[in-house]
C-alpha positions in Angstrom: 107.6 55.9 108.1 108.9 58.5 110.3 111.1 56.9 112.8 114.5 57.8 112.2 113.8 61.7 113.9 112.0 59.7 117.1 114.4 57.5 116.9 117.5 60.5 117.0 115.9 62.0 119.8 117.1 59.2 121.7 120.0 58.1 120.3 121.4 60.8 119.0 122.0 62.2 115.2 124.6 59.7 114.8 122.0 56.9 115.0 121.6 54.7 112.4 118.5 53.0 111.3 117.5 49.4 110.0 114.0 47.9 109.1 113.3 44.4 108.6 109.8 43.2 107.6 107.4 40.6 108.2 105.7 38.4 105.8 102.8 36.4 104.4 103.2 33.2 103.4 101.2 32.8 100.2 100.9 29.3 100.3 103.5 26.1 101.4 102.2 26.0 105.0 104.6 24.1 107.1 106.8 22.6 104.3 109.7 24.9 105.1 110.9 22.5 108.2 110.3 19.6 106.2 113.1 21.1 103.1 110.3 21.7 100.8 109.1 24.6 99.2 107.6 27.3 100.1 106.0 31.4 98.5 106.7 34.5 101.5 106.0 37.9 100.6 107.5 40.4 102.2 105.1 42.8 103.8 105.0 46.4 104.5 105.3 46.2 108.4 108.4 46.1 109.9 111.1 46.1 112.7 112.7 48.9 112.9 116.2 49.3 115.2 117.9 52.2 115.9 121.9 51.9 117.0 125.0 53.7 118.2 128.1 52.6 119.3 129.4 52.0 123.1 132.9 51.9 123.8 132.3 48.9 125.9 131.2 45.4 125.2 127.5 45.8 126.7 124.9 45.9 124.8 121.6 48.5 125.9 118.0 47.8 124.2 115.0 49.6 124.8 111.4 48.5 123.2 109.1 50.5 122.7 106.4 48.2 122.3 107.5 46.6 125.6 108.2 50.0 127.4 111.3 48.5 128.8 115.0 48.8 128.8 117.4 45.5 128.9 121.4 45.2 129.4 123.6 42.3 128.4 127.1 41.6 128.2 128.6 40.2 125.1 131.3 39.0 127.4 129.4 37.1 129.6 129.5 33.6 128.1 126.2 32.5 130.5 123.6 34.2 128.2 120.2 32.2 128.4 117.2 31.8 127.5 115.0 33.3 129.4 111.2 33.5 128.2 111.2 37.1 127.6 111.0 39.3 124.4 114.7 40.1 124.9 115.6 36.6 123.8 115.2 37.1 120.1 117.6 40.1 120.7 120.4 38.0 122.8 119.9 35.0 120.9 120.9 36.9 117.8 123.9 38.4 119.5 124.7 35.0 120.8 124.5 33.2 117.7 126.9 35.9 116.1 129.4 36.0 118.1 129.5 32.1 118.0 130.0 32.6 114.9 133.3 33.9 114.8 131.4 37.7 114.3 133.1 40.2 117.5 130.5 42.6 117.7 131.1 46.1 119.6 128.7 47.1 122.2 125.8 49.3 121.1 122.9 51.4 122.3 119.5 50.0 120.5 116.0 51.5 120.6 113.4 48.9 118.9 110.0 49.6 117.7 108.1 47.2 116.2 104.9 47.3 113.6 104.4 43.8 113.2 101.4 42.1 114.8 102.7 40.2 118.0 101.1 36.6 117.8 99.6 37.5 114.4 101.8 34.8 112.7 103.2 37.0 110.3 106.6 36.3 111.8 107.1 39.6 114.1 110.1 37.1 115.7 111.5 37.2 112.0 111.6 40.7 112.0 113.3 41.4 115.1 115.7 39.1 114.1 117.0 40.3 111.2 116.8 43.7 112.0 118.5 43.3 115.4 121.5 40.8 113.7 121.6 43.7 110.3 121.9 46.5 112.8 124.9 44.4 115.4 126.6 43.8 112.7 126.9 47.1 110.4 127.6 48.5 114.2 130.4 46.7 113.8 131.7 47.2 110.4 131.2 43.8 109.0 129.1 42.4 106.3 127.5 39.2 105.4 125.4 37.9 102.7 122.1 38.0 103.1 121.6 34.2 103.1 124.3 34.1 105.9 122.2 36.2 108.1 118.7 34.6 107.7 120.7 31.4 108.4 122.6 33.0 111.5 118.9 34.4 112.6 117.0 31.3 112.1 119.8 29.7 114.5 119.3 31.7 117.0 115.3 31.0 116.9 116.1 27.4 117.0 119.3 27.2 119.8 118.7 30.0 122.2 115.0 31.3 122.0 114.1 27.4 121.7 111.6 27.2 118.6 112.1 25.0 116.1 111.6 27.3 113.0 112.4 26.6 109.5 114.1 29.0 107.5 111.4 31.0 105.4 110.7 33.6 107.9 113.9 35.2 108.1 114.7 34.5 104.8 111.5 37.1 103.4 112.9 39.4 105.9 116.4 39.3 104.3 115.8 38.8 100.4 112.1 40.1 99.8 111.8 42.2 96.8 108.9 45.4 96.6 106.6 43.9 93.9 107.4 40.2 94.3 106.3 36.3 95.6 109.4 34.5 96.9 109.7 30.6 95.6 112.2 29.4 98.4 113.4 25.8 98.1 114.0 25.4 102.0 116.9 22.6 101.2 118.7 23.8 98.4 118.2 27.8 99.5 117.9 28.1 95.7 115.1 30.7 94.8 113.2 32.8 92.3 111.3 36.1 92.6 107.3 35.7 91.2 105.5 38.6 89.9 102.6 39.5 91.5 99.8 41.3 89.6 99.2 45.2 90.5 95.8 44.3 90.2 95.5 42.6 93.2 95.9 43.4 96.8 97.1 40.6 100.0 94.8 41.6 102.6 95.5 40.1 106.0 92.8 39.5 108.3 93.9 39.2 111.7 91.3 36.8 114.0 92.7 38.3 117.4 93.1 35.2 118.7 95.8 32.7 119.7 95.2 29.6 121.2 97.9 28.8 123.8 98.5 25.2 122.5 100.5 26.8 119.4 103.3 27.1 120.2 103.9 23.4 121.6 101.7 21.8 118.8 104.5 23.2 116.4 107.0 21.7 117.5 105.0 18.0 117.8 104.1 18.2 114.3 107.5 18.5 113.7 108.7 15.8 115.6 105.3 14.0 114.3 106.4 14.8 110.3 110.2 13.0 112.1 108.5 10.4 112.4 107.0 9.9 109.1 110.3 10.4 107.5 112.1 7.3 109.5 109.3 5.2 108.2 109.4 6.0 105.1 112.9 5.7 104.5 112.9 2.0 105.5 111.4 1.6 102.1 112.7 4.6 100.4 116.4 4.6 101.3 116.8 8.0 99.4 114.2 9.5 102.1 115.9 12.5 103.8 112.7 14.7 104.5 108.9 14.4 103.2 109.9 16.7 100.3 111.9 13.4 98.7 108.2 11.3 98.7 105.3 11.9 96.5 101.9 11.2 97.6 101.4 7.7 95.4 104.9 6.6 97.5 103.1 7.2 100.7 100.0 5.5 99.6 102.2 2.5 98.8 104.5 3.1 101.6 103.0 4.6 104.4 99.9 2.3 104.7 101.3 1.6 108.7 101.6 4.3 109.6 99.5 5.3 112.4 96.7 8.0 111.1 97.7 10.7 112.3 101.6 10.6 110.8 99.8 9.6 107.8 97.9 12.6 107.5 100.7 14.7 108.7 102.9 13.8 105.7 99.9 13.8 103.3 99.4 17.5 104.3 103.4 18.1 103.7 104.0 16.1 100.5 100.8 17.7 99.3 101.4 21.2 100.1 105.0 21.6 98.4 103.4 19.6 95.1 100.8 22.8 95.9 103.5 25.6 95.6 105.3 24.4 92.2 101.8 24.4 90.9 101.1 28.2 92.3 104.8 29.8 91.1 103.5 28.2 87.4 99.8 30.0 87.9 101.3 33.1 89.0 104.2 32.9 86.2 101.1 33.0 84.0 99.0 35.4 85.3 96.6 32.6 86.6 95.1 34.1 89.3 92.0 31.8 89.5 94.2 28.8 89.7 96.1 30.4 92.5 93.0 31.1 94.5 92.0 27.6 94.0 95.7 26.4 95.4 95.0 28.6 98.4 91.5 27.2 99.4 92.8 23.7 99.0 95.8 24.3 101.0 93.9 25.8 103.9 91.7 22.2 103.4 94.7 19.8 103.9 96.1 22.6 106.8 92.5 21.8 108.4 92.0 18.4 108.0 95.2 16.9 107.6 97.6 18.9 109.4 95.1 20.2 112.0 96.8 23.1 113.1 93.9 25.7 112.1 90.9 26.4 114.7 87.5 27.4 114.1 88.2 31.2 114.2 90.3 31.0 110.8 88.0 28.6 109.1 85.4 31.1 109.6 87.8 33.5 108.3 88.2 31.6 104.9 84.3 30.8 104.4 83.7 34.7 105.0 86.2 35.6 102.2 84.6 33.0 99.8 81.7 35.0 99.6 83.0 38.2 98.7 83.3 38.7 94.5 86.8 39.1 93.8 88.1 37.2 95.8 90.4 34.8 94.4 92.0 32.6 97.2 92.3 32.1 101.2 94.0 30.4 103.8 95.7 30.8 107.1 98.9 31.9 106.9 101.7 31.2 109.6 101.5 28.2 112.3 98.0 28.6 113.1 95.9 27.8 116.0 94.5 32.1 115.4 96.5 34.5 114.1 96.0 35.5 110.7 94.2 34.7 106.8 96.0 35.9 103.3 93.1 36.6 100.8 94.3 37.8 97.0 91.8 40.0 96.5 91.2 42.1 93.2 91.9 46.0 94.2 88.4 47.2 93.2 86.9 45.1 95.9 89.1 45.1 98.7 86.6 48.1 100.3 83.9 45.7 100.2 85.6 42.3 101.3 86.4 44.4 104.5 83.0 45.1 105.6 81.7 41.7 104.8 84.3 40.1 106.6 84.7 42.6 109.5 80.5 42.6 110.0 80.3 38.8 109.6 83.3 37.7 111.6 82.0 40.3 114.3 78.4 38.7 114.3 79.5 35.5 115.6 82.5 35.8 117.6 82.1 39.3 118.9 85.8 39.8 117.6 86.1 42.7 115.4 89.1 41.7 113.0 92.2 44.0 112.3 92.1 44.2 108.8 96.0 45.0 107.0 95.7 45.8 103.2 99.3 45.3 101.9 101.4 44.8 99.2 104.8 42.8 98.8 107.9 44.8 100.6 111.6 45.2 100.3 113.5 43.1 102.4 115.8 44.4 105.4 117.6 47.8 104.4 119.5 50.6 106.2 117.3 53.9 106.1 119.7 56.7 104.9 118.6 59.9 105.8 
């Protein structure tokens, strides 16, 4: 990457330079706002933010992606939501400064690498790059955890989704070469190897349906819903990660079909990912795969937030030899597939995919071959 001289020429040689990247979620689709488990990768697409130092308390951002320049005052204690890409910027500033963090005013200049609506978390990114880059402006360190908690905060409160914490978590603690198994409660976690013999190819559908974003939040409130009944029977019940499936087959019997299938999907899923960190502990890449394709299943029928564009997606990605697993990855509706694909084949898995997906939806696919990143840094010259 070869930002920080772009970057200088608009800032200045005193400019200082952060990344924060992206991720794929492996597998543990939705689980993360439910406190169960989940298994990010970091990805090599990032969020990069450039900063200097005012001598006032406004703070000056210009996107490139956006072509536009924004102003805010830190001072002004009517900061709002507004709808606009700026949000995840002001939101993180916001949620800082609530924080008992007094941040100095700063010149920012943003580019970003990450797919926009891609659901490999390009809100993440920003995030975490923007709240890493305030805050060393400032002179004041956190821990890591602090900060995907402080950026995931801001996503909920003041840009007004209802994440859990996975994304910005990746973005902070990813490691190059590793899985991430995140226990979304608990914040506990362990880094998985991941075989150099593989690849995580992306496949981008370049679509998004515009009901995502507010189906996300109703399965959210839907998976709510589930828990309260449950926990009439359970009284240990805090979130579907506390019930197995034979509890909600004795349990959940009343519940109206769709809740039902909503915490099937959930309770399923997380037993899912502690079956996957065990496969990829032992090298079992078959029996990954296999935890992949089933997950995408219950994210289909179950927790219906894929669409017929991904599902075509997966079936394409079945056909290809060496191929060991696929599923959507992020909320769904479009956006994106994760395939584990042996190295020697991913040549080949892109033109199946890329000719077959284009013969029926007249889409041609962006195609991301990746492998797992480092988590947010400062780029030292």
């Amino acid at each position: 990457m070869t930002a920080k001289p772009a970057f200088q020429n608009q800032l200045g040689p005193d400019a200082r330079l952060f990344r924060a990247p992206g991720r794929a979620n492996l597998i543990g689709e939705h689980t993360d706002y439910n406190n169960g488990f989940v298994m990010p990768a970091a990805i090599c697409f990032s969020t990069w933010v450039a900063i200097t130092t005012r001598g006032d308390r406004k703070v000056s951002v210009f996107s490139e992606n956006f072509s536009e320049q924004i102003e805010f005052d830190l001072n002004d204690p009517s900061l709002h939501r507004t709808g606009h890409w700026s949000d995840y910027v002001k939101g993180v500033a916001v949620t800082l400064e609530q924080s008992g963090h007094r941040l100095r005013g700063a010149r920012m200049h943003i580019r970003g690498e990450v797919p926009i609506g891609s659901g490999l978390s390009s809100s993440a990114a920003i995030e975490v790059a923007t709240g890493f880059a305030l805050l060393a402006n400032t002179g004041i360190s956190i821990g890591r955890v602090e900060l995907a908690q402080l950026c995931q905060r801001a996503e909920n409160e003041f840009v007004g989704t209802r994440s859990g914490i996975m994304d910005q978590f990746i973005s902070c603690c990813g490691q190059k070469g590793k899985a991430l198994l995140l226990d979304c409660r608990s914040l506990e976690y362990r880094l998985l190897p991941l075989s150099e013999a593989v690849r995580l190819v992306i496949c981008n559908t370049m679509v998004k349906h515009e009901l995502a974003s507010g189906e996300y939040n109703t399965r959210r409130a839907e998976c709510e819903a589930g828990v309260r009944h449950l926990s009439k029977s359970l009284p240990g019940v805090r979130a579907l990660r506390d019930v197995s499936l034979a509890e909600l087959e004795l349990h959940g019997r009343d519940l109206p079909d769709v809740i039902y299938r909503r915490c099937r999907h959930v309770i399923s899923e997380n037993a899912r990912v502690i079956d996957a960190a065990s496969a990829l502990e032992q090298d079992d890449l078959e029996d990954f795969g296999q935890l992949m394709y089933e997950s995408h299943g219950s994210l289909r029928d179950d927790y219906e937030v894929s669409c017929a564009e991904l599902d075509m997606m997966v079936e394409l990605a079945r056909q290809v030899e060496g191929v060991y697993g696929a599923r959507m990855t992020g909320g769904g509706f479009g956006g994106c597939t994760i395939n584990l694909v042996r190295a020697e084949t991913v040549e080949e898995f892109k033109r199946v995919v890329t000719r077959g997906y284009e013969d029926v939806t007249g889409l041609e696919p962006e195609i991301y071959v990746c492998h797992a990143a480092q988590g947010a840094e400062e780029i030292k010259s």
